[in-house]
C-alpha positions, 0 to 999 in steps of 0.5 A: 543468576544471568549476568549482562556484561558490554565492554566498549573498548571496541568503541574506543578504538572505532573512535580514535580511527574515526578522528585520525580518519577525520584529520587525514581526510582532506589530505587524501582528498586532496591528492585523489583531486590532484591524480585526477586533474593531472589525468584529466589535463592529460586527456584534455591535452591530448584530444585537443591535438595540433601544435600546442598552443591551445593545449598549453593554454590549458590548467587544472583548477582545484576548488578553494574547498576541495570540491571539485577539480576541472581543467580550464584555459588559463586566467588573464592569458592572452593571444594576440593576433597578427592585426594587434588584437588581442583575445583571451585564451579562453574566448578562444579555446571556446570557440574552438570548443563550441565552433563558431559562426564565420563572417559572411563574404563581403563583396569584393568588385564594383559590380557586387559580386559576392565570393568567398574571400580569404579561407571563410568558405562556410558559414560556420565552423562545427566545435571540436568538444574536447572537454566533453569527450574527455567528461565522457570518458571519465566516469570510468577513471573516477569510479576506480579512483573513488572506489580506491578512496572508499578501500582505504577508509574502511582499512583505516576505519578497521583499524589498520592505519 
């Protein structure tokens, strides 16, 4: 007579990796968010170049659920100008990003003449794009990142933790 046998201690097994790969999950999220931020602040630092004022007005930002990570300037941040006034560092860095339209030459003697005064000697001032070459460039950083994340689920889903 034929006999049909299954075991399921295999199944077993596949479940417990499976629920301590459910607890471990966020923390490793967690820090493959945080290895990418870094290497982007880095980046974004890096492009934007000059003295570093507007490099160091940069931060990282993890999302409240891990979603998602970006570099941005920092929150209630301002620079004030030799005038008094005051702007936020991100309306600054936006411009700087984006460029900006400059104000047009005021007549300067009583004839109406028209000529530059001061250093606006264009009409506006093209965007430097730092955080779209940086978002250009990471395709490459986060494909090898994610790809070590999903080698490290399999190793634990086979059992290897």
């Amino acid at each position: 007579m034929a006999e049909t046998e299954v075991r399921i201690d295999g199944i077993d097994q596949l479940l417990r990796s499976w629920d301590a790969l459910l607890k471990a999950f966020p923390a490793m999220k967690a820090e493959l968010l945080d290895k990418m931020g870094q290497q982007m602040l880095s980046d974004v630092q890096q492009e934007i170049g000059g003295r570093g004022n507007v490099a160091g007005w940069q931060e990282r930002h993890v999302g409240s659920k891990l979603g998602y990570v970006a570099v941005r300037p920092k929150a209630n941040t301002y620079q004030t100008t030799q005038s008094g006034k005051r702007y936020a560092v991100g309306y600054v860095t936006n411009a700087i990003e984006n460029g900006h339209r400059n104000r047009k030459p005021q007549p300067t003697n009583r004839e109406g003449y028209h000529y530059t005064k001061g250093r606006n000697k264009t009409a506006a001032t093209a965007g430097r794009h730092f955080y779209a070459a940086v978002r250009g460039r990471l395709g490459t950083f986060g494909k090898a990142e994610l790809e070590r994340l999903a080698a490290e689920i399999a190793r634990r889903l086979e059992g290897a933790a």
